[in-house]
C-alpha positions, 0 to 999 in steps of 0.5 A: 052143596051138602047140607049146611054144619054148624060150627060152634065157637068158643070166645076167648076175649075174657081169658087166653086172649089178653093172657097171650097178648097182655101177660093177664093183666086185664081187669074184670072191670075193662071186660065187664061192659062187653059181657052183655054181648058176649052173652047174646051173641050165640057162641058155645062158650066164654072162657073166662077163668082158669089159665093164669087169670087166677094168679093174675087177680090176687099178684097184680090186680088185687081182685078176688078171682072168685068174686071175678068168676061169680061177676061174670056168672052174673053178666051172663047166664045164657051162655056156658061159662069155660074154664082151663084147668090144670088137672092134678096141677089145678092153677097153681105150680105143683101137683095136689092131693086128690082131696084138693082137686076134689074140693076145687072143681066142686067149688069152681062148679058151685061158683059159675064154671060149667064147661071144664077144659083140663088137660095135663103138661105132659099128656100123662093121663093119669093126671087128668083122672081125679079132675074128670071124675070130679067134673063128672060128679057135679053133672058139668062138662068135662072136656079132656084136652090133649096138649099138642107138640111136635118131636121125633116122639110125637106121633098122629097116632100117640095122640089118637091113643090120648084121645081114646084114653080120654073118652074112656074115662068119661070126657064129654068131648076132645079138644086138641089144645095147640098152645103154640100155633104149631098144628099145620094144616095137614096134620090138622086134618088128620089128627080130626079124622083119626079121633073121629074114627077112632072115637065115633063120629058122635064125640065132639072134637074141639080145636084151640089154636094160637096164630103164632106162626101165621098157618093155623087159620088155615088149620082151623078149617082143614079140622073143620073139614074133617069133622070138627065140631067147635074151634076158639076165636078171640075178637080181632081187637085182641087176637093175632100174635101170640094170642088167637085167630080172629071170631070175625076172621072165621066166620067170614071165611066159612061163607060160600063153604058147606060150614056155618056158624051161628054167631052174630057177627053184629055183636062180635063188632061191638065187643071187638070195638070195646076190646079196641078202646081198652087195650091201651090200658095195658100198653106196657103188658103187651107183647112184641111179638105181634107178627108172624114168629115161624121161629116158633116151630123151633122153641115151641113157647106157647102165647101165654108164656111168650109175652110173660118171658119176655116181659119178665126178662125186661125186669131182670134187666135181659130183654135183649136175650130173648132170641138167646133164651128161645133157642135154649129152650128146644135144647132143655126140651129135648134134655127133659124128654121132649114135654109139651110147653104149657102150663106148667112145663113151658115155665119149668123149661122156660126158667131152665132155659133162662137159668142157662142163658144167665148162669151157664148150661145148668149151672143151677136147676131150678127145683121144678126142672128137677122134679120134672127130669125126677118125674114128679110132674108125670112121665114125658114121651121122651127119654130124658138126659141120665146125666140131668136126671142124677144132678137133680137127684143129688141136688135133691136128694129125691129118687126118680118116681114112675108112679102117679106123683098125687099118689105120694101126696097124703090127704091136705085138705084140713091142713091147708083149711087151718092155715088159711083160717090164721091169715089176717083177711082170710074170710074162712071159705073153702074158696079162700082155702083154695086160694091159698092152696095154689098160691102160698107165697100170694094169698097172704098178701092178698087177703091183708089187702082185698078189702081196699078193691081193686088196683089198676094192673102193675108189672111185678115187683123189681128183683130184691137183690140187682143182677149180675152183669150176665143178667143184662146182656154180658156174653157170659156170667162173671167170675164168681169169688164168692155166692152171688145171689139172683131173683129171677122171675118167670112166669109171675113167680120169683125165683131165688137162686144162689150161685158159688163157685167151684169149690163151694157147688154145694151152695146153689140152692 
């Protein structure tokens, strides 16, 4: 047998896992008593923050992510702390000026993060670029993600080519980020050995699977095989699913193979136990979609987003048009120039796609689906549908772009810093800045209430205004005699939608 390799592993327990399983309602104070463990167990890393965590704490939990990020630093400061940021993006839903971003990874590195997985939506690199350098600046790791998809414009080499952009511009190591458990086996492989080639056997490439479809064990080792360095687990207790492949799965799949890893499965135990004891506490998060879903290959929704629709549509009153809204989705996919769906394309889609389902074939955009045909999310592989792309413009009133969208946003910081500074409960910090800076609409509400602690996780709050008969299950929306008025929430974020008649289209807003 050749000599023994090492494979390192990245836990996702504190972070992706209970998002994709439990829409992200865990609370820091369920994940605590298994940091101990977590820390001693010999993994790469423990993603922890980052994704939809941060929304997560100030709309449902009334914590602090901050204080979240400064707790787990404390609970265990032997191993690297990982988050997932949005580059340009940061955690919040639109783009943000270069100034932000800066100030952002700073405070995230001063805070507790020391291993940065930033990625973009669309794999437009220009997006990634501040976010990197700023990494680079506070001497932590910057891992540049590649967002995974398939489409007829979506090729190995494509991805390759991203990959090379990447190492170019400083990431300390690659990571294929396959959000909805769509790399198989075969292009697993591949995609490892060409970026190993094409970048130097000596780059560090870093696999992230969801277990969707039920092949992507398999791809972990096929991207093992070919050279791999790391791969993400979640322990058993919360994997499977739309989440993750399982910690415990892996390495005793790599016994008896030239491969190894050095996690101490002893440990991975306890934290699988705890995890068991605690996930009833969310009963009502967690997702249906606990097989295997090869219907994925199809509509593409990555983990995360799979249990938020569907638990967002049993709000409105549509949890029985979930297979409806999955088929959409690859349709408003293909219209939008075929973007890979993840946060926050595969929100923007899944809205669409609800909006259609609901409403009628785009009848209403939202305003993030115009800028997304607009180009102001970035540029997509795809071509998009000049038909959609005038509607938004006249909806709009915007131009199409194709430069970077952060270069149209002037310098925000001290703006954001002053209206942060008047909320009631803002205590001042560039960390409350910042929380306000991704979530607007949230923090205020946050702020007035931070002091009484932590709540037991909640579902969001009922529409305002109660849905048509379309929203729970009609056929088609009703005649409409005059606006009616919806509040769709996907994703966490409410959407508030007029629609008119014919004669009065102007109206949709």
């Amino acid at each position: 047998m050749d000599a023994i390799k090492n494979i390192e592993v990245t836990e996702l327990a504190l972070r992706d896992a209970h998002q994709s399983l439990m829409a992200t309602r865990m609370t820091t104070e369920d994940m605590l008593p298994a940091c101990a463990d977590l820390d001693a167990a010999g993994f790469w890393s423990l993603e922890c923050w980052g994704g939809a965590t941060f929304d997560s704490c100030i709309r449902f939990l009334n914590e602090d992510p901050w204080e979240r990020l400064r707790t787990f630093k404390r609970a265990m400061p032997a191993t690297p702390l990982q988050m997932l940021l949005r580059g340009q993006n940061l955690l919040g839903y639109r783009h943000y000026g270069d100034d932000v971003v800066e100030r952002f990874v700073e405070r995230a590195a001063a805070n507790g993060v020391d291993v940065f997985r930033v990625f973009d939506a669309l794999n437009d690199l220009r997006n990634l670029r501040t976010a990197v350098l700023a990494v680079k600046r506070t001497g932590k790791h910057a891992q540049g993600a590649i967002s995974y998809t398939v489409s007829p414009v979506h090729k190995i080499q494509r991805f390759v080519d991203l990959a090379v952009g990447l190492r170019e511009m400083g990431c300390d190591s690659i990571c294929i980020k396959d959000m909805a458990a769509l790399l198989k086996p075969q292009p697993a492989y591949e995609l490892v050995r060409e970026i190993k080639r094409a970048c130097g056997e000596d780059t560090r490439v870093h696999v992230h699977c969801h277990a969707t479809t039920g092949v992507t064990l398999v791809s972990l080792m096929k991207a093992i095989e070919a050279g791999a360095d790391i791969v993400d687990t979640a322990v058993s207790s919360i994997a499977l699913g739309p989440g993750h492949n399982p910690t415990e799965s892996l390495i005793e799949m790599l016994e008896g193979t030239p491969y190894t890893t050095r996690v101490d499965l002893e440990r991975v135990l306890r934290v699988r136990d705890h995890f068991a004891g605690v996930r009833s506490h969310y009963d009502e998060f967690v997702s249906h979609f606990l097989g295997v879903e090869t219907e994925v290959f199809a509509s593409q929704i990555p983990g995360g987003m799979l249990s938020n629709m569907e638990s967002q549509l049993r709000q409105q009153g549509a949890g029985d048009r979930i297979r409806e809204v999955l088929a959409e989705v690859p349709r408003v996919r293909q219209a939008s120039g075929y973007p890979p769906l993840v946060t926050p394309s595969s929100q923007i889609v899944g809205t669409q796609a609800v909006f259609n389902v609901l409403l009628g074939p785009y009848a209403v955009l939202s305003s993030e689906f115009a800028d997304l045909l607009l180009g102001y999310y970035g540029a997509t592989f795809g071509e998009k549908d000049p038909e959609l792309v005038k509607k938004a413009a006249a909806q709009t009133g915007k131009t199409p772009i194709d430069t970077r969208p952060a270069d149209l946003i002037a310098p925000e910081w001290e703006k954001l810093r002053e209206s942060a500074a008047a909320l009631p409960g803002s205590n001042g910090s560039d960390e409350d800045v910042l929380t306000y800076a991704m979530f607007p609409q949230v923090a205020p509400g946050f702020f007035a209430k931070r002091a009484e602690g932590p709540h037991p996780p909640q579902g969001a709050a009922k529409p305002a205004t109660p849905a048509p008969a379309a929203a729970s299950g009609d056929a088609a929306p009703p005649a409409l005699n005059g606006p009616v008025h919806y509040v769709v929430t996907i994703g966490g974020r409410e959407h508030r939608v007029t629609v008119a008649p014919a004669a009065q289209e102007g109206a949709a807003q």
